[in-house]
N, C-alpha and C positions, 0 to 999 in steps of 0.2 A: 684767713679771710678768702672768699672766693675771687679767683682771677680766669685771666684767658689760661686755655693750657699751654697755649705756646711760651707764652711769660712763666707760667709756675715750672715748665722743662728747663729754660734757661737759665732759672735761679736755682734749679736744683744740678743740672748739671756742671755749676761752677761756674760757670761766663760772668764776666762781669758785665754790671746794668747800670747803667750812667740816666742819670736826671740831668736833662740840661739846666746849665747853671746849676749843678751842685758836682761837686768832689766824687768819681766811681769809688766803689765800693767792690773787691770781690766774694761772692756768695761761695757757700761751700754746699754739698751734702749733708751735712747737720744744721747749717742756720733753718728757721722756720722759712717754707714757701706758703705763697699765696695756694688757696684753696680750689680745686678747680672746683666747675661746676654740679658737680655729684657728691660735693663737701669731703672728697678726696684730695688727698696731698697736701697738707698740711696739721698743724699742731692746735689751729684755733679752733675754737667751736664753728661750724656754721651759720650764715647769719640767713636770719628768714625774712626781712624785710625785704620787698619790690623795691623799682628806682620809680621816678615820679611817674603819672599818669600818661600812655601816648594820646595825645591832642591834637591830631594836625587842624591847622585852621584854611578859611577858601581866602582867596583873594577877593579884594572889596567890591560889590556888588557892581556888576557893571565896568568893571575896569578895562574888560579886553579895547575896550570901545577909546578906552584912553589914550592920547598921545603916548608916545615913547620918544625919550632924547635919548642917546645910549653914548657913553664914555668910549672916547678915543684912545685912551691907555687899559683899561681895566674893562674887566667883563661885568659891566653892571649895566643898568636902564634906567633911568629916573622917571614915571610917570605919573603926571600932577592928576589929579582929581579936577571936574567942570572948575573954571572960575577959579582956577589959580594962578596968577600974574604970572606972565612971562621970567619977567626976573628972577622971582622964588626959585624956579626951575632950574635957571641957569643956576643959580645961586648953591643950589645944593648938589650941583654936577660937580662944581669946581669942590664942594665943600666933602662932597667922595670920594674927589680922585687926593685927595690931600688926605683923608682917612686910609684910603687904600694903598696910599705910596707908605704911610707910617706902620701899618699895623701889616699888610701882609708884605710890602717891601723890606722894612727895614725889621722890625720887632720878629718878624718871621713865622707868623699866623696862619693857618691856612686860609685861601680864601675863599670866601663864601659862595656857596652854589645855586642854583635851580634846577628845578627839576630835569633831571636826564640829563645836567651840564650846559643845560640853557642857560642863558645870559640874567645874572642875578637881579631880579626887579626888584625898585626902591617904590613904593607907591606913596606921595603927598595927599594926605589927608588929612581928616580936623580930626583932635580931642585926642591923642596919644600921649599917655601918660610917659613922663621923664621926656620926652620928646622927641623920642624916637627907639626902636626893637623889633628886635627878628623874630619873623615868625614862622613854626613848622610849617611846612607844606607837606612833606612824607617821605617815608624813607627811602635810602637809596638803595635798592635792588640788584645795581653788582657790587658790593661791597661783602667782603667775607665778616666782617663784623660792624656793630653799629654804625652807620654815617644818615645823615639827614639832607635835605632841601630845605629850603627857605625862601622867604622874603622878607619885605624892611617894610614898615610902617613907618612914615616920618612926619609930624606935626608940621602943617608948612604955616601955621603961624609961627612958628619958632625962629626971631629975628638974623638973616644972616649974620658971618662973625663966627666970633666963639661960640655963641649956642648952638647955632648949625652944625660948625663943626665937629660939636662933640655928640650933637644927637646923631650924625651920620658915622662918627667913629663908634658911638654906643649899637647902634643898629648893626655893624660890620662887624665888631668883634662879638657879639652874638650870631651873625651869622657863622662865623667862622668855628663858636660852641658847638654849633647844631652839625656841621661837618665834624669836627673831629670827636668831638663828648656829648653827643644828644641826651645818652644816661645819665646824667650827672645830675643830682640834687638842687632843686632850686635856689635854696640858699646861696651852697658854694655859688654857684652858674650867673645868678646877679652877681654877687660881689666880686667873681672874677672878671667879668663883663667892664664892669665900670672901673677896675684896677686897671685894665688893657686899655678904656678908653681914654683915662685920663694919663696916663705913657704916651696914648699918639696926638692927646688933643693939652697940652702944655700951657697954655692960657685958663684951660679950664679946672676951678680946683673945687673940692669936695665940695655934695650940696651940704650945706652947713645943717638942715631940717633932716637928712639921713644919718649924717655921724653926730648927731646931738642926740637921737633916738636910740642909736646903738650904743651910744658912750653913757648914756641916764639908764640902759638895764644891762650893766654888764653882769649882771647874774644870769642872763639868757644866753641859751647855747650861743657861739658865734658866728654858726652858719644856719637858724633858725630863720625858717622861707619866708614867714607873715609876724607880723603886718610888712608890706613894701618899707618903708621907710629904715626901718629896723633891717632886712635884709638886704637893702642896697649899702648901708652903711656897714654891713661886716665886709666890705671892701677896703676898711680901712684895716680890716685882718689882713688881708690877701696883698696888701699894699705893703702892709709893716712884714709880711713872708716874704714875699719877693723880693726886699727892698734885706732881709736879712741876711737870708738866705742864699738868692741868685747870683751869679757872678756876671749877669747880663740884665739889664730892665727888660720884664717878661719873660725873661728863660724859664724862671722855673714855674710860672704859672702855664706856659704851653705845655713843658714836660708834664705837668699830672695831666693833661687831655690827652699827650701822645702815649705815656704809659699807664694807663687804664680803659685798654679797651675791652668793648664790653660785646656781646653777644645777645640779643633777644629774638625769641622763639619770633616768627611772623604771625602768629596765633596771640600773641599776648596783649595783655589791654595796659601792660605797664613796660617802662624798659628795663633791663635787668638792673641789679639793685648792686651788683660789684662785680669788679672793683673800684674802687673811689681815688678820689685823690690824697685822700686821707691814707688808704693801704700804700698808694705808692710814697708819702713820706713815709709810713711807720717803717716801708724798708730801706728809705732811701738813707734815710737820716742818720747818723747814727752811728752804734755799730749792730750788723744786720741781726748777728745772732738778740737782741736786747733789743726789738722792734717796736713792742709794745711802748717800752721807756721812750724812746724816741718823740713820741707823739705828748708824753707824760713832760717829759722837758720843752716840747715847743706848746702847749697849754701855759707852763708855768712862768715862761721867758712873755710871751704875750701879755699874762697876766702883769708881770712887773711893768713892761713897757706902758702898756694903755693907762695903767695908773700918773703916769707922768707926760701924756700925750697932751694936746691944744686942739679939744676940748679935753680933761681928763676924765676917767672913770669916775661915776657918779661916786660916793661913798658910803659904803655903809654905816658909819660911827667917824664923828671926831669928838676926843675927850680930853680936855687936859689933864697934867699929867696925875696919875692916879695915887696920891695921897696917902691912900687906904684900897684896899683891893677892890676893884668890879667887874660885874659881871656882865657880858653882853651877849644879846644873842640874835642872829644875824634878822633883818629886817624882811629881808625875802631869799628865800632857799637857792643854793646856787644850783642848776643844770649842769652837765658834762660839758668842759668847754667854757664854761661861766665862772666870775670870780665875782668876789668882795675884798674891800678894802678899809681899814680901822688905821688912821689918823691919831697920834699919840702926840699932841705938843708938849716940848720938854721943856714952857717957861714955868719957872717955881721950883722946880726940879733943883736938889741939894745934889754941888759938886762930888761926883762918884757917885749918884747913884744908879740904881740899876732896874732896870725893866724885866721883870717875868713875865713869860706869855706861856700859856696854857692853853691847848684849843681840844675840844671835842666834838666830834660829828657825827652824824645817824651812820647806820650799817647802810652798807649795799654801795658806798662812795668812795674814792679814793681821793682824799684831800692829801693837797702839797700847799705847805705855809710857808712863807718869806718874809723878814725883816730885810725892813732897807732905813737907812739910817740917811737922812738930807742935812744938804744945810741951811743957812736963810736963804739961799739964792734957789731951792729945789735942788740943788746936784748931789747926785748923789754920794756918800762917801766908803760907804761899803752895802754888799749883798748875803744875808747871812741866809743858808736852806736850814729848814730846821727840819730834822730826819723823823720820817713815818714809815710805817709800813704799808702796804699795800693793805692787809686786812686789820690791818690795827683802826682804831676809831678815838687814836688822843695821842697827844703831842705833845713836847713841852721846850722849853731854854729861857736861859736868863740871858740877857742882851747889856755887854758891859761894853766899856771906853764908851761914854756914851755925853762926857764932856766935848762942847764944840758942834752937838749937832741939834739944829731947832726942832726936827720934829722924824717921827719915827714910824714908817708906813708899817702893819702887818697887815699880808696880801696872802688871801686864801684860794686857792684853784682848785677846782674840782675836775679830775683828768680823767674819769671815767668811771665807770660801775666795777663792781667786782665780781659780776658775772660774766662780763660779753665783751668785747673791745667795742673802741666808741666806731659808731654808725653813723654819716651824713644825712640815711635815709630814715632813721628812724620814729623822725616829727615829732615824735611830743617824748622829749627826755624826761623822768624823772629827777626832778630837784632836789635837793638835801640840805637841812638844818643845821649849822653852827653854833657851838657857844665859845666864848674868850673870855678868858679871866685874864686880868690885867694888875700888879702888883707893882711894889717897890719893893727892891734891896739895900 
Protein backbone atom coordinates (compact mmCIF):
# COMPACT_ATOMS: atom_id res chain seq x y z
CA UNK A 1 0.00 0.00 0.00
CA UNK A 2 1.35 3.48 -0.72
CA UNK A 3 2.95 5.41 2.18
CA UNK A 4 5.32 8.42 3.06
CA UNK A 5 8.77 7.22 2.25
CA UNK A 6 10.13 8.16 5.16
CA UNK A 7 7.60 5.60 7.04
CA UNK A 8 8.10 2.64 4.32
CA UNK A 9 12.50 3.33 5.21
CA UNK A 10 11.82 2.85 8.79
CA UNK A 11 9.81 -0.25 8.41
CA UNK A 12 12.22 -1.50 6.02
CA UNK A 13 15.16 -0.68 7.72
CA UNK A 14 14.07 -2.63 11.08
CA UNK A 15 13.16 0.26 13.53
CA UNK A 16 10.49 -0.41 15.32
CA UNK A 17 6.98 1.47 14.74
CA UNK A 18 4.80 1.81 17.74
CA UNK A 19 0.91 2.88 17.36
CA UNK A 20 -0.06 4.59 20.37
CA UNK A 21 -2.04 2.60 22.36
CA UNK A 22 -1.06 -0.56 20.75
CA UNK A 23 1.93 -3.00 21.62
CA UNK A 24 5.39 -2.15 19.15
CA UNK A 25 6.02 -4.41 16.93
CA UNK A 26 9.56 -4.87 15.24
CA UNK A 27 9.59 -4.86 11.37
CA UNK A 28 12.44 -6.71 9.58
CA UNK A 29 13.68 -6.60 5.81
CA UNK A 30 11.28 -9.18 4.58
CA UNK A 31 7.92 -8.24 6.39
CA UNK A 32 5.87 -6.37 3.51
CA UNK A 33 6.43 -2.30 3.59
CA UNK A 34 4.08 0.19 2.88
CA UNK A 35 4.29 1.30 -0.86
CA UNK A 36 5.85 4.46 -1.59
CA UNK A 37 4.44 6.77 -3.90
CA UNK A 38 5.82 5.59 -7.38
CA UNK A 39 4.10 2.07 -6.10
CA UNK A 40 7.68 1.16 -5.21
CA UNK A 41 8.72 -0.71 -2.18
CA UNK A 42 6.41 -2.99 -1.38
CA UNK A 43 4.51 -6.38 -2.10
CA UNK A 44 1.07 -4.99 -2.63
CA UNK A 45 -0.44 -4.02 -5.80
CA UNK A 46 -0.86 -0.27 -6.14
CA UNK A 47 -3.90 1.32 -5.22
CA UNK A 48 -5.42 4.00 -7.87
CA UNK A 49 -8.02 5.65 -5.94
CA UNK A 50 -7.59 9.56 -4.93
CA UNK A 51 -8.37 10.59 -1.22
CA UNK A 52 -11.62 12.87 -0.89
CA UNK A 53 -12.16 16.02 -2.85
CA UNK A 54 -9.96 19.43 -1.70
CA UNK A 55 -12.77 21.83 -0.75
CA UNK A 56 -11.80 24.57 1.14
CA UNK A 57 -14.71 26.63 2.27
CA UNK A 58 -14.91 31.08 3.00
CA UNK A 59 -15.90 32.08 6.28
CA UNK A 60 -19.70 33.28 6.56
CA UNK A 61 -20.60 36.13 4.61
CA UNK A 62 -19.67 39.05 6.37
CA UNK A 63 -18.17 37.85 9.33
CA UNK A 64 -15.00 39.96 9.53
CA UNK A 65 -17.34 42.66 10.69
CA UNK A 66 -18.24 40.30 13.63
CA UNK A 67 -17.51 40.55 17.34
CA UNK A 68 -14.70 38.54 18.50
CA UNK A 69 -14.52 37.08 22.25
CA UNK A 70 -11.29 35.11 22.16
CA UNK A 71 -10.36 32.28 25.21
CA UNK A 72 -7.96 33.26 27.93
CA UNK A 73 -6.37 29.70 28.06
CA UNK A 74 -6.55 28.32 24.52
CA UNK A 75 -5.96 29.84 20.98
CA UNK A 76 -9.47 29.94 19.73
CA UNK A 77 -12.18 33.09 19.09
CA UNK A 78 -15.83 32.65 19.41
CA UNK A 79 -17.56 35.08 16.97
CA UNK A 80 -21.52 35.08 17.12
CA UNK A 81 -23.32 36.16 14.08
CA UNK A 82 -25.83 39.77 14.26
CA UNK A 83 -28.37 39.00 16.92
CA UNK A 84 -26.93 36.47 18.96
CA UNK A 85 -27.46 36.83 22.74
CA UNK A 86 -24.74 37.77 24.84
CA UNK A 87 -25.02 34.56 26.88
CA UNK A 88 -24.88 32.19 23.78
CA UNK A 89 -21.48 33.48 23.52
CA UNK A 90 -20.22 33.39 26.72
CA UNK A 91 -21.89 30.11 26.85
CA UNK A 92 -19.89 28.45 24.20
CA UNK A 93 -16.45 30.11 25.44
CA UNK A 94 -16.79 28.28 28.48
CA UNK A 95 -18.20 25.35 26.40
CA UNK A 96 -14.43 25.35 24.27
CA UNK A 97 -12.30 25.80 26.75
CA UNK A 98 -13.77 22.65 28.54
CA UNK A 99 -13.54 20.82 24.97
CA UNK A 100 -10.07 22.12 24.53
CA UNK A 101 -8.78 21.28 28.11
CA UNK A 102 -10.31 17.47 27.21
CA UNK A 103 -9.32 16.73 23.80
CA UNK A 104 -6.12 18.54 23.19
CA UNK A 105 -5.10 18.80 27.01
CA UNK A 106 -5.69 15.62 28.17
CA UNK A 107 -6.71 12.97 25.24
CA UNK A 108 -3.61 14.65 23.54
CA UNK A 109 -5.08 15.83 19.93
CA UNK A 110 -3.63 18.24 18.17
CA UNK A 111 -5.03 21.45 18.31
CA UNK A 112 -6.71 23.14 16.00
CA UNK A 113 -5.36 25.89 13.73
CA UNK A 114 -6.00 29.05 11.51
CA UNK A 115 -4.74 30.12 8.91
CA UNK A 116 -0.88 30.93 9.20
CA UNK A 117 -1.25 29.90 13.14
CA UNK A 118 -3.83 32.56 13.72
CA UNK A 119 -6.10 32.19 16.41
CA UNK A 120 -8.78 29.45 15.66
CA UNK A 121 -12.19 31.01 14.95
CA UNK A 122 -15.45 29.38 16.16
CA UNK A 123 -18.16 31.28 14.04
CA UNK A 124 -22.16 31.10 15.85
CA UNK A 125 -24.43 30.74 13.27
CA UNK A 126 -27.87 29.19 12.34
CA UNK A 127 -28.81 25.66 10.54
CA UNK A 128 -25.38 23.52 11.21
CA UNK A 129 -26.07 20.29 10.82
CA UNK A 130 -25.04 17.82 14.04
CA UNK A 131 -24.53 21.16 15.72
CA UNK A 132 -21.46 21.93 15.14
CA UNK A 133 -17.95 21.15 12.43
CA UNK A 134 -14.86 22.12 11.21
CA UNK A 135 -14.38 23.52 8.22
CA UNK A 136 -11.38 23.79 5.61
CA UNK A 137 -9.99 26.90 5.11
CA UNK A 138 -6.65 25.71 3.15
CA UNK A 139 -3.57 24.26 3.46
CA UNK A 140 -0.86 24.78 5.43
CA UNK A 141 2.23 25.78 3.28
CA UNK A 142 5.07 25.22 5.66
CA UNK A 143 4.36 21.84 6.37
CA UNK A 144 6.48 19.05 4.45
CA UNK A 145 3.40 16.85 4.36
CA UNK A 146 -0.45 17.33 4.46
CA UNK A 147 -1.67 19.68 7.30
CA UNK A 148 -4.73 21.92 6.96
CA UNK A 149 -6.44 25.35 8.57
CA UNK A 150 -9.82 25.51 9.71
CA UNK A 151 -12.74 26.97 11.32
CA UNK A 152 -15.80 25.77 13.36
CA UNK A 153 -19.21 26.39 12.40
CA UNK A 154 -21.39 26.28 15.52
CA UNK A 155 -25.35 26.19 15.81
CA UNK A 156 -26.02 28.82 18.41
CA UNK A 157 -29.52 27.51 18.74
CA UNK A 158 -27.82 24.63 20.14
CA UNK A 159 -29.03 24.71 23.99
CA UNK A 160 -26.09 25.41 26.46
CA UNK A 161 -25.06 22.16 28.66
CA UNK A 162 -24.21 19.02 27.16
CA UNK A 163 -25.25 19.83 23.61
CA UNK A 164 -22.98 22.88 23.49
CA UNK A 165 -20.49 21.08 24.77
CA UNK A 166 -20.31 18.29 22.47
CA UNK A 167 -21.05 20.43 19.28
CA UNK A 168 -17.79 22.45 20.42
CA UNK A 169 -15.98 19.22 21.23
CA UNK A 170 -17.39 17.77 17.71
CA UNK A 171 -16.20 21.13 16.01
CA UNK A 172 -12.53 20.85 17.85
CA UNK A 173 -11.72 17.43 17.34
CA UNK A 174 -12.32 18.00 13.70
CA UNK A 175 -10.37 20.74 13.79
CA UNK A 176 -7.70 19.02 15.10
CA UNK A 177 -8.58 16.13 11.72
CA UNK A 178 -7.79 18.73 9.39
CA UNK A 179 -4.27 19.51 11.27
CA UNK A 180 -3.06 16.20 11.48
CA UNK A 181 -5.23 13.83 8.62
CA UNK A 182 -6.80 16.35 6.08
CA UNK A 183 -6.51 12.99 3.61
CA UNK A 184 -8.38 10.78 5.37
CA UNK A 185 -11.67 9.35 4.01
CA UNK A 186 -14.83 10.90 4.89
CA UNK A 187 -16.28 8.12 6.45
CA UNK A 188 -13.36 7.01 8.75
CA UNK A 189 -12.92 11.19 9.56
CA UNK A 190 -16.84 11.55 10.94
CA UNK A 191 -16.73 8.51 12.75
CA UNK A 192 -13.44 9.21 14.26
CA UNK A 193 -14.67 12.87 14.96
CA UNK A 194 -17.42 11.92 17.07
CA UNK A 195 -15.42 8.82 18.89
CA UNK A 196 -12.99 11.70 20.04
CA UNK A 197 -16.00 13.88 20.80
CA UNK A 198 -17.81 11.70 22.87
CA UNK A 199 -14.31 10.82 25.10
CA UNK A 200 -14.02 14.64 25.84
CA UNK A 201 -17.80 15.34 26.14
CA UNK A 202 -18.93 12.19 28.82
CA UNK A 203 -22.61 13.41 29.44
CA UNK A 204 -22.99 13.06 25.77
CA UNK A 205 -23.83 9.58 24.52
CA UNK A 206 -24.58 8.33 20.89
CA UNK A 207 -27.10 9.95 18.67
CA UNK A 208 -29.48 7.02 18.88
CA UNK A 209 -30.95 8.16 14.84
CA UNK A 210 -26.81 7.51 13.70
CA UNK A 211 -26.15 4.17 15.46
CA UNK A 212 -29.72 2.85 14.57
CA UNK A 213 -28.83 3.50 10.83
CA UNK A 214 -25.55 2.07 10.88
CA UNK A 215 -26.69 -0.90 13.12
CA UNK A 216 -30.17 -1.68 10.48
CA UNK A 217 -27.30 -2.01 7.42
CA UNK A 218 -24.56 -3.70 8.74
CA UNK A 219 -24.02 -5.23 5.31
CA UNK A 220 -22.69 -1.68 4.42
CA UNK A 221 -19.04 -1.00 4.29
CA UNK A 222 -18.27 0.54 7.93
CA UNK A 223 -16.63 3.50 6.99
CA UNK A 224 -19.21 4.23 3.97
CA UNK A 225 -19.22 8.35 3.85
CA UNK A 226 -23.27 8.76 2.74
CA UNK A 227 -25.93 9.15 3.83
CA UNK A 228 -24.64 11.28 7.05
CA UNK A 229 -26.44 9.39 9.59
CA UNK A 230 -25.05 6.09 8.49
CA UNK A 231 -21.51 7.53 8.42
CA UNK A 232 -21.53 9.36 11.78
CA UNK A 233 -22.77 6.06 13.25
CA UNK A 234 -19.52 3.97 12.06
CA UNK A 235 -18.21 5.69 15.03
CA UNK A 236 -19.49 3.09 16.93
CA UNK A 237 -16.70 1.20 14.84
CA UNK A 238 -14.04 3.45 15.79
CA UNK A 239 -15.37 3.50 19.51
CA UNK A 240 -15.54 -0.46 19.76
CA UNK A 241 -11.44 -0.08 17.99
CA UNK A 242 -10.27 2.20 20.37
CA UNK A 243 -12.02 1.00 23.17
CA UNK A 244 -10.37 -2.77 21.92
CA UNK A 245 -7.67 -2.08 21.01
CA UNK A 246 -5.98 1.25 22.79
CA UNK A 247 -4.43 0.98 25.98
CA UNK A 248 -5.36 4.79 26.49
CA UNK A 249 -9.08 6.41 25.54
CA UNK A 250 -8.04 7.87 22.12
CA UNK A 251 -4.57 6.55 21.66
CA UNK A 252 -5.15 4.73 19.10
CA UNK A 253 -7.52 6.81 17.08
CA UNK A 254 -4.76 9.86 17.11
CA UNK A 255 -2.02 7.14 16.28
CA UNK A 256 -3.80 6.34 12.59
CA UNK A 257 -3.74 10.54 12.03
CA UNK A 258 -0.07 10.55 13.35
CA UNK A 259 1.08 7.47 11.32
CA UNK A 260 -0.46 8.07 8.04
CA UNK A 261 0.87 10.91 6.80
CA UNK A 262 0.25 11.70 3.49
CA UNK A 263 1.73 14.14 0.73
CA UNK A 264 -0.32 15.96 -2.08
CA UNK A 265 1.00 17.48 -5.08
CA UNK A 266 -0.19 21.59 -4.73
CA UNK A 267 -1.58 21.03 -8.10
CA UNK A 268 -4.10 18.39 -7.27
CA UNK A 269 -7.85 18.71 -6.96
CA UNK A 270 -7.99 15.72 -4.49
CA UNK A 271 -5.72 14.83 -1.50
CA UNK A 272 -3.67 11.77 -1.78
CA UNK A 273 -5.45 8.73 -1.39
CA UNK A 274 -2.59 6.75 1.04
CA UNK A 275 -1.83 5.93 3.48
CA UNK A 276 -4.98 5.28 5.41
CA UNK A 277 -5.60 4.37 8.72
CA UNK A 278 -6.69 1.18 7.66
CA UNK A 279 -2.67 0.50 6.29
CA UNK A 280 -1.41 1.64 9.54
CA UNK A 281 -3.59 -1.18 11.45
CA UNK A 282 -2.93 -3.77 8.77
CA UNK A 283 0.70 -3.21 9.94
CA UNK A 284 0.30 -2.48 13.21
CA UNK A 285 -1.82 -5.18 14.37
CA UNK A 286 -0.75 -8.23 14.28
CA UNK A 287 2.09 -10.01 13.28
CA UNK A 288 3.69 -7.54 10.50
CA UNK A 289 4.98 -10.08 8.26
CA UNK A 290 0.63 -11.59 7.98
CA UNK A 291 -0.68 -7.63 7.47
CA UNK A 292 -3.21 -8.24 5.26
CA UNK A 293 -4.86 -10.95 8.14
CA UNK A 294 -4.59 -8.50 10.52
CA UNK A 295 -7.35 -6.21 9.13
CA UNK A 296 -9.12 -9.85 8.18
CA UNK A 297 -9.39 -10.61 11.89
CA UNK A 298 -10.44 -7.06 13.19
CA UNK A 299 -13.42 -7.25 10.27
CA UNK A 300 -14.42 -10.45 11.85
CA UNK A 301 -13.96 -9.64 15.85
CA UNK A 302 -16.31 -6.40 14.94
CA UNK A 303 -18.51 -8.49 13.02
CA UNK A 304 -19.19 -10.83 16.25
CA UNK A 305 -19.12 -7.82 18.68
CA UNK A 306 -21.82 -5.54 16.75
CA UNK A 307 -24.00 -8.69 16.64
CA UNK A 308 -24.42 -8.46 20.38
CA UNK A 309 -24.13 -4.50 20.86
CA UNK A 310 -27.33 -2.13 22.36
CA UNK A 311 -28.82 -1.46 19.44
CA UNK A 312 -27.60 -4.91 17.88
CA UNK A 313 -26.95 -5.66 14.15
CA UNK A 314 -29.97 -5.79 12.17
CA UNK A 315 -30.38 -9.60 11.13
CA UNK A 316 -30.43 -11.24 8.40
CA UNK A 317 -32.48 -14.54 9.09
CA UNK A 318 -33.91 -15.82 12.33
CA UNK A 319 -35.26 -19.59 11.87
CA UNK A 320 -36.15 -21.95 14.32
CA UNK A 321 -34.48 -24.72 14.64
CA UNK A 322 -34.14 -26.45 11.31
CA UNK A 323 -36.01 -29.81 11.38
CA UNK A 324 -35.32 -30.73 7.87
CA UNK A 325 -32.45 -28.81 6.03
CA UNK A 326 -32.86 -25.00 4.53
CA UNK A 327 -31.90 -23.03 2.53
CA UNK A 328 -31.11 -19.35 2.83
CA UNK A 329 -29.86 -16.81 1.01
CA UNK A 330 -28.58 -13.54 2.15
CA UNK A 331 -31.18 -10.55 1.89
CA UNK A 332 -28.78 -7.99 0.73
CA UNK A 333 -25.10 -8.56 -0.37
CA UNK A 334 -22.54 -7.98 2.16
CA UNK A 335 -19.70 -5.01 1.06
CA UNK A 336 -15.89 -5.26 2.43
CA UNK A 337 -16.21 -4.51 5.92
CA UNK A 338 -19.99 -5.44 5.99
CA UNK A 339 -21.50 -8.48 7.83
CA UNK A 340 -24.77 -10.68 8.14
CA UNK A 341 -26.02 -12.55 10.75
CA UNK A 342 -28.58 -15.81 10.91
CA UNK A 343 -30.24 -16.46 14.17
CA UNK A 344 -30.82 -20.32 14.88
CA UNK A 345 -33.18 -20.82 17.91
CA UNK A 346 -32.51 -24.12 19.59
CA UNK A 347 -36.20 -24.57 21.16
CA UNK A 348 -37.67 -28.12 19.73
CA UNK A 349 -34.33 -29.07 19.22
CA UNK A 350 -33.67 -33.02 20.35
CA UNK A 351 -31.05 -33.38 23.32
CA UNK A 352 -27.70 -33.96 21.14
CA UNK A 353 -28.49 -32.74 18.49
CA UNK A 354 -26.38 -31.08 16.03
CA UNK A 355 -26.21 -28.06 13.62
CA UNK A 356 -24.63 -28.20 10.22
CA UNK A 357 -23.79 -25.05 8.62
CA UNK A 358 -22.78 -24.78 5.00
CA UNK A 359 -22.05 -21.36 3.55
CA UNK A 360 -21.24 -20.36 -0.07
CA UNK A 361 -20.54 -17.12 -1.69
CA UNK A 362 -19.94 -15.40 -5.15
CA UNK A 363 -16.03 -15.01 -6.46
CA UNK A 364 -14.07 -11.95 -5.93
CA UNK A 365 -14.94 -11.95 -1.87
CA UNK A 366 -13.29 -13.23 1.02
CA UNK A 367 -15.87 -14.51 3.58
CA UNK A 368 -14.98 -15.41 7.27
CA UNK A 369 -17.91 -17.26 9.11
CA UNK A 370 -18.45 -17.67 12.99
CA UNK A 371 -20.77 -19.59 15.20
CA UNK A 372 -21.36 -18.36 18.43
CA UNK A 373 -23.27 -20.31 20.56
CA UNK A 374 -25.59 -17.99 23.64
CA UNK A 375 -27.39 -18.53 26.33
CA UNK A 376 -30.95 -17.37 27.48
CA UNK A 377 -29.21 -14.55 29.03
CA UNK A 378 -27.37 -13.55 25.32
CA UNK A 379 -23.76 -14.54 26.88
CA UNK A 380 -21.92 -16.00 25.13
CA UNK A 381 -20.64 -19.47 25.71
CA UNK A 382 -18.19 -20.38 23.05
CA UNK A 383 -16.70 -18.85 19.57
CA UNK A 384 -16.22 -21.29 17.01
CA UNK A 385 -14.03 -19.87 13.19
CA UNK A 386 -15.02 -22.10 10.69
CA UNK A 387 -11.91 -22.32 8.36
CA UNK A 388 -11.93 -20.78 4.53
CA UNK A 389 -9.65 -20.06 2.30
CA UNK A 390 -8.91 -16.87 1.09
CA UNK A 391 -9.86 -18.04 -2.75
CA UNK A 392 -12.12 -20.73 -1.92
CA UNK A 393 -15.98 -19.78 -2.18
CA UNK A 394 -17.66 -22.58 0.47
CA UNK A 395 -17.32 -23.59 3.86
CA UNK A 396 -18.63 -26.01 6.14
CA UNK A 397 -18.81 -27.68 10.23
CA UNK A 398 -21.18 -29.23 12.12
CA UNK A 399 -21.63 -27.39 15.42
CA UNK A 400 -21.93 -30.01 18.46
CA UNK A 401 -22.31 -29.74 22.64
CA UNK A 402 -24.87 -27.81 21.70
CA UNK A 403 -27.12 -28.85 24.94
CA UNK A 404 -27.72 -25.72 27.35
CA UNK A 405 -27.52 -23.17 24.65
CA UNK A 406 -30.87 -21.04 23.46
CA UNK A 407 -29.80 -20.05 20.40
CA UNK A 408 -27.01 -20.00 17.85
CA UNK A 409 -25.65 -16.93 15.97
CA UNK A 410 -23.87 -17.73 12.30
CA UNK A 411 -22.01 -14.37 11.48
CA UNK A 412 -20.72 -13.81 7.96
CA UNK A 413 -17.88 -11.02 7.19
CA UNK A 414 -16.76 -10.05 4.23
CA UNK A 415 -12.90 -8.80 4.77
CA UNK A 416 -12.22 -7.91 1.47
CA UNK A 417 -11.81 -8.69 -2.35
CA UNK A 418 -9.55 -11.10 -3.69
CA UNK A 419 -8.00 -8.82 -5.84
CA UNK A 420 -6.83 -5.51 -3.91
CA UNK A 421 -6.69 -5.03 -0.23
CA UNK A 422 -9.46 -3.28 1.21
CA UNK A 423 -9.37 0.78 0.50
CA UNK A 424 -11.22 3.56 2.72
CA UNK A 425 -11.25 5.52 -0.37
CA UNK A 426 -12.77 3.47 -2.70
CA UNK A 427 -16.64 4.68 -2.34
CA UNK A 428 -18.75 2.28 -3.88
CA UNK A 429 -17.39 -1.48 -2.71
CA UNK A 430 -18.64 -4.17 -4.40
CA UNK A 431 -21.15 -6.36 -2.55
CA UNK A 432 -21.48 -10.06 -2.48
CA UNK A 433 -24.15 -12.79 -2.24
CA UNK A 434 -24.50 -15.65 0.30
CA UNK A 435 -26.19 -18.72 0.72
CA UNK A 436 -26.56 -21.07 4.03
CA UNK A 437 -27.77 -24.24 4.47
CA UNK A 438 -28.87 -25.20 7.73
CA UNK A 439 -29.33 -28.89 8.90
CA UNK A 440 -29.63 -31.35 11.74
CA UNK A 441 -27.43 -34.05 12.96
Amino acid sequence: MRGSTHVRARIAAGLVLVLPGLAPFASSAAAPAFESADGGGGNVAPRANAGPAFAPELPPAGSLAWPRVCSSRHGFCVRPSPATLPAITRAALRSGDRAWDALVGTIGAPAPEGALGDPWQVYLVDGVDGGGRAALAGRDPRSAFDRAASFALVDRTTPPGCALDFALARSIAGGSRWRAAPAADEGSALGEIDALARLATPCAAPDRDDVLAFQEAPEACVVAPAPVPHARGDSLFFEWLDGTYGKSPGALLLGLWSLAPTHTAWNAAAWAGAPSGFDVLAVSLGDPAQRLRALDDLFVRFAVARASMDPAAARAWRIPWPSRPRRLASPRPIAPGGSSTVVVDRAGAAPGSKLRVEAEWEDYARMRWTVIKLDAAGRALAEIPIPSLDVGTHTSLTVDNLDGVDRVLVVAANVGSTEHPFDPQQREWEPHGWLLTLGTE
